[in-house]
C-alpha positions as CSV (number, residue, x, y, z in Angstrom):
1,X,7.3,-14.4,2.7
2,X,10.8,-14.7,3.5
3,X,11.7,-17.4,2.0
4,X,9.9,-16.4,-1.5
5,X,12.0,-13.3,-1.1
6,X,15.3,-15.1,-0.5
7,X,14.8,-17.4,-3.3
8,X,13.8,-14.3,-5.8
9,X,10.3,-15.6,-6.6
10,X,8.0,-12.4,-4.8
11,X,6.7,-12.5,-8.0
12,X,5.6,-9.2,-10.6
13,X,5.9,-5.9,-9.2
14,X,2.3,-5.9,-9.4
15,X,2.0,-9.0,-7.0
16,X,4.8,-7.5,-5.0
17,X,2.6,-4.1,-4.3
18,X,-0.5,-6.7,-4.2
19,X,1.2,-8.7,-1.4
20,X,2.4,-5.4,0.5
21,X,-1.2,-3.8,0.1
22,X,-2.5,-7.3,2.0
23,X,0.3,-6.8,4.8
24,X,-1.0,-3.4,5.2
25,X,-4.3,-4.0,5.9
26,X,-3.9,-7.0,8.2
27,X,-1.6,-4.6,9.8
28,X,-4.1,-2.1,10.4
29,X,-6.6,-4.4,11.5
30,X,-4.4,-5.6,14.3
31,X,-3.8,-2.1,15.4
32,X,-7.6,-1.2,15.0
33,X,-7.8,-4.0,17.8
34,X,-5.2,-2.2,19.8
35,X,-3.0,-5.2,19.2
36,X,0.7,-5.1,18.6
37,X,3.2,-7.9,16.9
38,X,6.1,-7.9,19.1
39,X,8.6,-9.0,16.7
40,X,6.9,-8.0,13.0
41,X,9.5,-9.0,10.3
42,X,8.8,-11.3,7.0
43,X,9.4,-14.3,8.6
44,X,6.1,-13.6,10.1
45,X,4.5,-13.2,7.1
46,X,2.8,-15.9,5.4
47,X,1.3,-16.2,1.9
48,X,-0.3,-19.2,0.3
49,X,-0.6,-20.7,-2.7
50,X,-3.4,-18.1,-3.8
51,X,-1.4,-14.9,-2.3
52,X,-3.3,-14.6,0.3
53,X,-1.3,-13.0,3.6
54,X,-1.9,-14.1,7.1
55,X,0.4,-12.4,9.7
56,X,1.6,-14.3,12.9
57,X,3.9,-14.0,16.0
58,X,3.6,-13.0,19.9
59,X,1.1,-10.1,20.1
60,X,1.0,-7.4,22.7
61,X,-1.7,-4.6,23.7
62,X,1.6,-2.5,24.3
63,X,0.5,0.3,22.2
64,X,4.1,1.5,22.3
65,X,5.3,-1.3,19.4
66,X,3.0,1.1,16.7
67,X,6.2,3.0,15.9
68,X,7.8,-0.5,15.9
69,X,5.1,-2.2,13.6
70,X,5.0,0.6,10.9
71,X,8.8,0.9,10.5
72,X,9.1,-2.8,10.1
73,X,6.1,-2.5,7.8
74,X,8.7,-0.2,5.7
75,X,11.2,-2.4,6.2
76,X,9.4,-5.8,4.7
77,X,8.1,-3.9,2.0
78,X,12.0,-2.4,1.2
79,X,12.8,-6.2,1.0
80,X,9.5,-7.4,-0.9
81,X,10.2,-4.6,-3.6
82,X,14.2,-5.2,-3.4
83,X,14.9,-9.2,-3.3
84,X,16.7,-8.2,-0.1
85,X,16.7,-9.2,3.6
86,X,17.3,-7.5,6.4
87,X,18.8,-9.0,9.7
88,X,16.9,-6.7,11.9
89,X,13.1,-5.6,11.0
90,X,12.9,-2.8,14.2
91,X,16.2,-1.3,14.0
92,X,17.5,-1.8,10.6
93,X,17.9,0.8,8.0
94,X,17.4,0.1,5.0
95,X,19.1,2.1,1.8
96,X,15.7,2.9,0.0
97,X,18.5,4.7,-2.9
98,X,18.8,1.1,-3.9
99,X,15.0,1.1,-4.6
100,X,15.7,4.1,-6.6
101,X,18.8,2.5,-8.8
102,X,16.5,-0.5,-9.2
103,X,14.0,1.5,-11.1
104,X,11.0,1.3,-8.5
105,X,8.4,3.8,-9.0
106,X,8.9,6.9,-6.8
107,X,5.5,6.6,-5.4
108,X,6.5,3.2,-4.0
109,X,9.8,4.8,-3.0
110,X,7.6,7.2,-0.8
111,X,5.6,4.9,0.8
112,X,8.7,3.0,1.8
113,X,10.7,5.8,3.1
114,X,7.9,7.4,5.1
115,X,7.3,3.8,7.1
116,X,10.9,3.8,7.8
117,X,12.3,7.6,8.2
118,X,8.8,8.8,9.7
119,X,6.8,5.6,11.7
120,X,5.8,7.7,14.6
121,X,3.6,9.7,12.1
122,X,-0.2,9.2,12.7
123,X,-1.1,6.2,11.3
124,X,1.3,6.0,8.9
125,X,0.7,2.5,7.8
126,X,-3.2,3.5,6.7
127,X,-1.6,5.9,5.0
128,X,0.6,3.8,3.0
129,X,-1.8,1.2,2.7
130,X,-4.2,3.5,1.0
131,X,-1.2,4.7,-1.3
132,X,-0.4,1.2,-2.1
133,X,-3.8,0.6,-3.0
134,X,-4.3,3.7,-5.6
135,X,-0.4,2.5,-7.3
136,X,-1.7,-0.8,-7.9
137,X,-4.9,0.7,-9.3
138,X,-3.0,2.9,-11.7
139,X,-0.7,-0.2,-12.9
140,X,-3.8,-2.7,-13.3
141,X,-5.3,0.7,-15.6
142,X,-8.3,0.8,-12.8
143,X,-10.5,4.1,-12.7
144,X,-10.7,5.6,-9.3
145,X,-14.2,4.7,-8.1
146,X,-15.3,7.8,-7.9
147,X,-18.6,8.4,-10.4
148,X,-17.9,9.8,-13.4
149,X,-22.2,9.7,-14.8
150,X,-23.2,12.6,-12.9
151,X,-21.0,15.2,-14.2
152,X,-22.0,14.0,-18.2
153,X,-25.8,13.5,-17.2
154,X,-24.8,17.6,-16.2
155,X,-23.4,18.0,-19.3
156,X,-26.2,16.7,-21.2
157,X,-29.0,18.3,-19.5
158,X,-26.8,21.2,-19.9
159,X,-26.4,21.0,-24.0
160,X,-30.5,20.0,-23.9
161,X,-31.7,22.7,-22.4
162,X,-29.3,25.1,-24.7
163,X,-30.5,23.4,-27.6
164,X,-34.2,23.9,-26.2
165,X,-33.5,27.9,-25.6
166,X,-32.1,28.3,-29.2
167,X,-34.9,26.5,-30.8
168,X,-37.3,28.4,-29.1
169,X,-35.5,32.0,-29.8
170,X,-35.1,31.0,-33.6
171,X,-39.1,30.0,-34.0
């Protein structure tokens, strides 16, 4: 991942948020094993040919490097979504403003900002995973996947049954 971001080809914004989403969850499946990259930055972030994201490095059951994994979880995505890198991934602090200037939706902005300003939130990179996930969603013009038959079978049953009690009143 680093070097696609140092040489400027991360790709659409959409396959930026794509690639981010994909870090997210591998993340969270690491900690849902109780395991812990030691040193998480973008240089230990893969992606092929198809996007597809594989994370890699010395791992640790130190439960302790959480804080440490979700703020460089921010940090990568500051540099996915700003073409920048960052020397340090655990202590640097990245300007999310610039993300503002550069005309990145605020609800990426957010995610961002809360992996960096607020890691030691409860699991903070779900969180941002899931938010990820519901921005790229909106972009690609996706529907939630929440049913929406139920409510307009309601409705019609409703207008039937109306129809029904005025037929019946006007006979």
């Amino acid at each position: 991942m680093e070097d696609r971001i140092r040489d400027g080809i991360a790709g659409s914004l959409n396959e930026q948020i794509a690639i981010g989403l994909q870090v997210g969850r591998a993340l969270a499946g690491w900690h849902e094993k109780k395991r812990f990259l030691e040193h998480l930055s973008s240089s230990a972030v893969t992606i092929d040919a198809d996007n597809n994201v594989t994370l890699f490095g010395p791992e640790s059951n130190d439960t302790s490097l959480r804080y440490g994994n979700a703020r460089a979880f921010g940090v990568i995505l500051f540099e996915l979504f700003s073409g920048r890198l960052m020397a340090d991934h655990q202590e640097a602090e990245p300007d999310v403003e610039l993300l503002h200037k550069a005309g990145l939706p605020p609800a990426l902005v957010e995610v961002v900002s809360e992996c960096v300003e607020d890691p030691g939130q409860g699991r903070v990179i779900e969180k941002s995973t899931r938010k990820l996930k519901e921005i790229l969603r909106e972009r690609l013009g996706e529907r939630a996947s929440t049913p929406k038959t139920l409510p307009m079978v309601g409705a019609a049953l409703g207008l039937l049954a109306l129809g029904c009690a005025v037929w019946l009143l006007l006979r």
